[in-house]
C-alpha positions as CSV (number, residue, x, y, z in Angstrom):
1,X,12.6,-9.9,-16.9
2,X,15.3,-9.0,-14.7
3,X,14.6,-8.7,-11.1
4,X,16.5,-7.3,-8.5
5,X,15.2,-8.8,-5.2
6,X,17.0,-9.5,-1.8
7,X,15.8,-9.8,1.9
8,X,16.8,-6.3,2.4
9,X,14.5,-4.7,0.5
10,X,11.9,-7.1,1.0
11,X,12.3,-6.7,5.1
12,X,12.4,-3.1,3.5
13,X,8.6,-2.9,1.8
14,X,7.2,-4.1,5.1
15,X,8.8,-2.4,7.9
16,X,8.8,0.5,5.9
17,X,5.0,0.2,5.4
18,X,4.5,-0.4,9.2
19,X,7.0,2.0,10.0
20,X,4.9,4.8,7.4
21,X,1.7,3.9,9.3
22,X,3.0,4.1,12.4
23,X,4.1,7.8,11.9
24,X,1.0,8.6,10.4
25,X,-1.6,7.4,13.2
26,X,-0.8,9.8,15.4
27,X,-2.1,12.7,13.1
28,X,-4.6,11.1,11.4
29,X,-7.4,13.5,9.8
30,X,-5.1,16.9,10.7
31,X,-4.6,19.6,8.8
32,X,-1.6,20.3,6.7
33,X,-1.4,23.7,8.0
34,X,-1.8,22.3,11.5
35,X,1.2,19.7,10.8
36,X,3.6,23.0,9.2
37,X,3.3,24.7,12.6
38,X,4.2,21.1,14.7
39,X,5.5,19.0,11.9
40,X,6.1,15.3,12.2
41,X,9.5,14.3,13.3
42,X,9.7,10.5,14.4
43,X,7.6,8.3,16.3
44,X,4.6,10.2,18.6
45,X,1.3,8.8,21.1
46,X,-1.5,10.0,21.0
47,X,-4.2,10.8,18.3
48,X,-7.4,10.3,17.6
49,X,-7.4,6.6,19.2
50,X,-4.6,7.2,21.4
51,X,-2.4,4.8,20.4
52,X,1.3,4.0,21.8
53,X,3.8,5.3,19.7
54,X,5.4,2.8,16.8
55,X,1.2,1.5,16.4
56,X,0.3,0.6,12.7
57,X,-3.1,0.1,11.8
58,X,-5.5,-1.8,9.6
59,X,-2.9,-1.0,6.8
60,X,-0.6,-3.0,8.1
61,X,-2.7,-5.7,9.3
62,X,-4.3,-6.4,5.9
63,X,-0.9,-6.4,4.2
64,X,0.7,-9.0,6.7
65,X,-2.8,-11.0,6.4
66,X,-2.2,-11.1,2.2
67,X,1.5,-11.6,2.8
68,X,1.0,-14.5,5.2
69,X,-1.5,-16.2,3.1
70,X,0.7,-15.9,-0.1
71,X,3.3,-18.0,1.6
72,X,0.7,-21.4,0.9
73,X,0.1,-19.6,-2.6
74,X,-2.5,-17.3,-4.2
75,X,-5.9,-18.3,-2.6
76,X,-8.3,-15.9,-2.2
77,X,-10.6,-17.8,0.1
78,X,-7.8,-18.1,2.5
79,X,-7.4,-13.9,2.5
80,X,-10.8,-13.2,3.0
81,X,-10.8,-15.6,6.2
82,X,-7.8,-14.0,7.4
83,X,-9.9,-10.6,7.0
84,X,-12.6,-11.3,9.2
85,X,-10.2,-13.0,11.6
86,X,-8.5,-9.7,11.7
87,X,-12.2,-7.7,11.8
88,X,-13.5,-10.0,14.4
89,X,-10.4,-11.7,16.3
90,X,-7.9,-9.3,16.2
91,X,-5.9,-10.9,14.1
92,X,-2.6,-9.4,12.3
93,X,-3.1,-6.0,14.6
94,X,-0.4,-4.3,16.2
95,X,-1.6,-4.1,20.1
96,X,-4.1,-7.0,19.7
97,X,-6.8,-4.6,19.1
98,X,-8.7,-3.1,15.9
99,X,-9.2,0.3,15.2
100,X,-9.5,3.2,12.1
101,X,-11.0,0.5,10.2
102,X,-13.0,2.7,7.3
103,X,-16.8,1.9,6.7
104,X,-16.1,0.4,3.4
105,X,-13.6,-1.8,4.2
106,X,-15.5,-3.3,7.1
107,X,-18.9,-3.9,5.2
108,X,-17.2,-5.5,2.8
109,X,-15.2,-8.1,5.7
110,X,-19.0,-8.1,7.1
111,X,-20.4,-9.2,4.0
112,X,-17.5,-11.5,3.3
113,X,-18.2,-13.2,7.2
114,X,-22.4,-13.9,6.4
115,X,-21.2,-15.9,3.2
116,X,-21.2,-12.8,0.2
117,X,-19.7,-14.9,-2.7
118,X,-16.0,-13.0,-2.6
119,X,-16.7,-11.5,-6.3
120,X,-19.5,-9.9,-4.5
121,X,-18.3,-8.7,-1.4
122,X,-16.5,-5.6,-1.8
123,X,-17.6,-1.9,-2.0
124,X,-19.2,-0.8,-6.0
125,X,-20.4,2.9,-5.4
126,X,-19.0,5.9,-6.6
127,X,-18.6,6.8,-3.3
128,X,-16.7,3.5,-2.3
129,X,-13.4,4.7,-4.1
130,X,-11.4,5.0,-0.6
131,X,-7.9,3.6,-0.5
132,X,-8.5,0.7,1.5
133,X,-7.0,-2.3,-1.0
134,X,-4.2,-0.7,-2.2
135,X,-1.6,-1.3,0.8
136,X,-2.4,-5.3,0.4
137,X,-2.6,-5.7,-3.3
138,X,1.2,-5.0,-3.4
139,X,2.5,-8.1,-2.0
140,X,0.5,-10.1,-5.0
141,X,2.2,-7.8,-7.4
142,X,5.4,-8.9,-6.2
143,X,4.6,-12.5,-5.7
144,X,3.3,-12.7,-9.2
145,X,5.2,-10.1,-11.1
146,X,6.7,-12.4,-13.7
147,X,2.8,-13.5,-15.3
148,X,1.5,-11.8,-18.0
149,X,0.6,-7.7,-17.3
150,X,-3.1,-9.2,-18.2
151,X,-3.0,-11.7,-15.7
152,X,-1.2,-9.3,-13.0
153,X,-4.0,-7.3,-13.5
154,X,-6.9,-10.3,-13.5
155,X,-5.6,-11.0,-10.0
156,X,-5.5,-8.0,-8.8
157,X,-8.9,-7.4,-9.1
158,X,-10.3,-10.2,-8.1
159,X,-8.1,-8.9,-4.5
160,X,-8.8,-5.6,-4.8
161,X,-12.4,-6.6,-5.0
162,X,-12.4,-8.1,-1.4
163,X,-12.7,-4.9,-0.1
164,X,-13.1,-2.3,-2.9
165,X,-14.2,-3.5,-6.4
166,X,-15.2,-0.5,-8.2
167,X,-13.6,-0.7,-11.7
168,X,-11.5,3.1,-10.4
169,X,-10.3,0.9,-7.3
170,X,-9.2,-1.9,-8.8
171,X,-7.3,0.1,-11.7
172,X,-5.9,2.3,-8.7
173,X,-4.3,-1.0,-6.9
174,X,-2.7,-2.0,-10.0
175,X,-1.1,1.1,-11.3
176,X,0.1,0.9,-7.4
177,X,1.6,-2.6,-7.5
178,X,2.4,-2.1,-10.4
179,X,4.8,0.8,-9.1
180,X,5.9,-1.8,-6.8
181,X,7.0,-4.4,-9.9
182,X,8.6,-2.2,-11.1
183,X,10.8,-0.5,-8.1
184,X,12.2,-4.5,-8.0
185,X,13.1,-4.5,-11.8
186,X,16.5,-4.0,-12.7
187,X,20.0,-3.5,-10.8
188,X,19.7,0.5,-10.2
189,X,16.5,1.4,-11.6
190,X,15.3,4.8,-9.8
191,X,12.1,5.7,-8.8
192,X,11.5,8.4,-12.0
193,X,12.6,5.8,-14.0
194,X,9.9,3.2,-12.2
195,X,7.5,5.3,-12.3
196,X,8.1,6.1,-16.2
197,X,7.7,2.3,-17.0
198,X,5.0,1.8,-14.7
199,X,2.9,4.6,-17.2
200,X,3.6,2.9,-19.8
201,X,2.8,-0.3,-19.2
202,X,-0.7,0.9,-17.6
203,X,-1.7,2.9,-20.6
204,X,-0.8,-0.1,-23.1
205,X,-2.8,-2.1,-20.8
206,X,-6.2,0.7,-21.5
207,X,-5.4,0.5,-24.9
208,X,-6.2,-3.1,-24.8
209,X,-9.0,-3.1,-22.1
210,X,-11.3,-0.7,-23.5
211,X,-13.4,-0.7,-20.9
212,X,-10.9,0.8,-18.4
213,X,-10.7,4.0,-20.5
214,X,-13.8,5.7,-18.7
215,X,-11.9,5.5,-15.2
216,X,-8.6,6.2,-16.7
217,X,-9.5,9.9,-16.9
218,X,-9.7,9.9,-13.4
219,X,-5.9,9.0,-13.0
220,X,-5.0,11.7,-15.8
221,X,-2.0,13.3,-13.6
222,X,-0.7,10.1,-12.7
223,X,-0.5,8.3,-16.5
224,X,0.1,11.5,-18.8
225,X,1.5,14.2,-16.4
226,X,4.6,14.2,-14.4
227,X,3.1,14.0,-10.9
228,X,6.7,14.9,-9.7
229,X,6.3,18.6,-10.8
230,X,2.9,19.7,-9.8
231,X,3.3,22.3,-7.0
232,X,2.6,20.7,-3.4
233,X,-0.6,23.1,-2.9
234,X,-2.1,21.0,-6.0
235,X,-1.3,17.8,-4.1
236,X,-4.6,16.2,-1.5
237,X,-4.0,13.7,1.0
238,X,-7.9,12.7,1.5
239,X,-8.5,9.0,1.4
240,X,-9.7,8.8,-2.3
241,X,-7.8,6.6,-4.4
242,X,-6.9,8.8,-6.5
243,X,-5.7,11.3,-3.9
244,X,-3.9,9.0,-2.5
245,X,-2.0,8.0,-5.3
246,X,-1.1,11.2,-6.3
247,X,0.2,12.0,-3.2
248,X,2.6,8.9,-2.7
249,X,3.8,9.1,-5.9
250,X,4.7,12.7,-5.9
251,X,6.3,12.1,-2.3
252,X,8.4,9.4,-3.6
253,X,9.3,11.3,-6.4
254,X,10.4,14.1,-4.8
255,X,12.4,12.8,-1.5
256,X,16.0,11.4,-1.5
257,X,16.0,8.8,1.2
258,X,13.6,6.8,2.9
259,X,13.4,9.3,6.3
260,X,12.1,12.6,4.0
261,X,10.2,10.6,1.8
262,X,7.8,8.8,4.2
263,X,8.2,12.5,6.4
264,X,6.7,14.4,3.3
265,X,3.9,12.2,3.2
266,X,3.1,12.0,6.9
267,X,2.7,15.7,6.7
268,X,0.9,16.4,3.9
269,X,-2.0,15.5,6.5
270,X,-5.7,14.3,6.6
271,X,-5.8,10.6,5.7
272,X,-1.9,10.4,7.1
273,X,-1.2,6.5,7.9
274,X,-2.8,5.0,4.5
275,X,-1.2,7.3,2.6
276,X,2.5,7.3,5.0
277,X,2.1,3.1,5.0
278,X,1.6,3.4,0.9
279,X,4.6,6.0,0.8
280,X,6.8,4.1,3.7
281,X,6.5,0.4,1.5
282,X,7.8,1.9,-1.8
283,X,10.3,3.7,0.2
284,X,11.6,0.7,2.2
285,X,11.4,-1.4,-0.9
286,X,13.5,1.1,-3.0
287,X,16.1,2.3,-0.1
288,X,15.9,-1.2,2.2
289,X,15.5,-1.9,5.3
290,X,18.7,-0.8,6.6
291,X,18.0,2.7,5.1
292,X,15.0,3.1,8.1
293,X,16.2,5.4,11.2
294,X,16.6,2.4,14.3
295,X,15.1,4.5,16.7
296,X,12.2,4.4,14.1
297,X,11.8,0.6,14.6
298,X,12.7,-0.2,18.1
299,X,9.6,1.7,18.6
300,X,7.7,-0.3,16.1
301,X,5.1,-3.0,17.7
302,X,5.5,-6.6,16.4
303,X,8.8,-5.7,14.9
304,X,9.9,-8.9,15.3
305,X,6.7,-10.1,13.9
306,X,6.9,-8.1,10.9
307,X,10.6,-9.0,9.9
308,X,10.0,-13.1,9.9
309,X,7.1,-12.3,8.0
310,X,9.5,-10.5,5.6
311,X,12.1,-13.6,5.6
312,X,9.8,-16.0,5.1
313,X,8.2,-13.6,2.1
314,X,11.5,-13.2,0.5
315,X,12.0,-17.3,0.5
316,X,8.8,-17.7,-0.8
317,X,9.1,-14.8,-3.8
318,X,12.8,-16.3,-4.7
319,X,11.1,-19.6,-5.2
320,X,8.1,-18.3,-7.3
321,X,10.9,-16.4,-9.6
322,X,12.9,-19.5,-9.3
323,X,10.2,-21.7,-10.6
């Protein structure tokens, strides 16, 4: 495998994810006709929790918890406390305060803090199909992108399921780190040309896993369709998984930089910070960091934070390829 990794995309996938968030906050749950009449532009206050501007949320803070730990190595008992030190300490938030934490997601860090083996702990209805893991699977994808595609997927599941461990979830986090893997493959691959591979190597991957076929259907437009094409109008922005996939993806796909790409997902609307953190981290990863509008992060909280975490990422994931 040829990888093409360096700090500046690195510092790229989690600024841009913080930076994503942070422009989506502000209009969290509005409309998209709402958001054509006073579009998103750059950094705003205000919002349903009246947050400063340049404040990411529980997007952010899950990632940098998952990133953090991964610097001592995959342990997942070492996530799951850094979960409920975020849920119940404030840890890895942006003003030293939680908020837009969705019900599943803290049930599941509940669960995790009264001793719910971590197998066990994360949401299994139908109805617990939200995005919440799929922001902090992707640094695992990256950290253990050279393993087997079987074993990629093994682990992400078993991180997934933390939070959200519904067979749709966890197939939903991997086709999105997978998207990741392979955005840092090659010298100048694109993101079409990503996106290609990363279908392929998801459907050979139901071909061999026979029991992922039943929740495959549900990601139809994503694995056999050209989610690039479909019309905006056939595009939702609602929390579900699948949603929210489909919407990243076709906003990556469609923009030309990282300023209109993480823009187009901002206002699509409704759940606008999961799916503008999502959109910002594949963007940053794919155009850099130095491809983010300054004014963008001197706004940003804990920007200074957020890029040590990225240097000492980037150290860590040469070593692991290294090794």
């Amino acid at each position: 495998m040829v990888s093409n990794i360096s700090l500046d995309r690195i510092k790229g996938l989690f600024m841009g994810l913080a930076v994503g968030d942070a422009l989506g906050i502000p209009v969290e749950f509005y409309s998209r006709k709402k958001l054509a009449e006073n579009p998103v532009t750059g950094m705003r206050s205000g919002g349903t929790y009246e947050t400063p501007a340049g404040t990411w949320s529980v997007d952010g803070s899950l990632t940098f918890c998952v990133a953090e730990s991964l610097l001592h190595g995959f342990q997942l008992q070492d996530i799951a406390n850094k979960f409920t030190q975020f849920l119940y300490q404030d840890y890895w938030t942006a003003r030293g305060e939680v908020f837009d934490v969705g019900v599943v997601v803290a049930q599941s860090i509940e669960r995790i803090k009264k001793g719910t083996g971590l197998t066990e702990a994360g949401g299994n209805d139908e109805m617990d199909n939200g995005n919440g893991a799929l922001n902090y699977t992707l640094p695992l994808g990256l950290f253990h992108r050279t393993l087997p595609v079987s074993q990629r997927f093994t682990e992400i599941a078993q991180l997934s399921s933390l939070t959200n461990r519904h067979l749709r979830s966890i197939l939903g986090a991997f086709i999105f780190s997978e998207m990741g893997v392979w955005l840092m493959r090659g010298g100048h691959i694109t993101p079409q040309k990503a996106y290609d591979a990363m279908t392929q190597t998801i459907n050979e991957l139901i071909e061999e896993e026979e029991n992922l076929e039943g929740e495959a259907r549900h990601y139809h437009r994503i694995l056999h369709e050209n989610i690039a094409a479909l019309p905006e109008g056939t595009i939702q922005s609602t929390a579900y998984i699948v949603h929210s996939l489909e919407a990243c993806f076709w906003c990556l796909l469609n923009g030309s930089n990282y300023s209109d790409t993480v823009l187009k997902a901002v206002n699509l609307g409704e759940d606008a910070d999961t799916i503008g953190a999502m959109t910002g981290a594949l963007a940053g990863l794919y155009y850099g960091y130095e491809s983010i509008p300054e004014e963008w992060i001197t706004q940003l909280a804990r920007k200074d934070d957020i890029l040590k975490l990225s240097e000492e990422f980037y150290q860590k994931v040469v070593n692991v390829s290294h090794a």
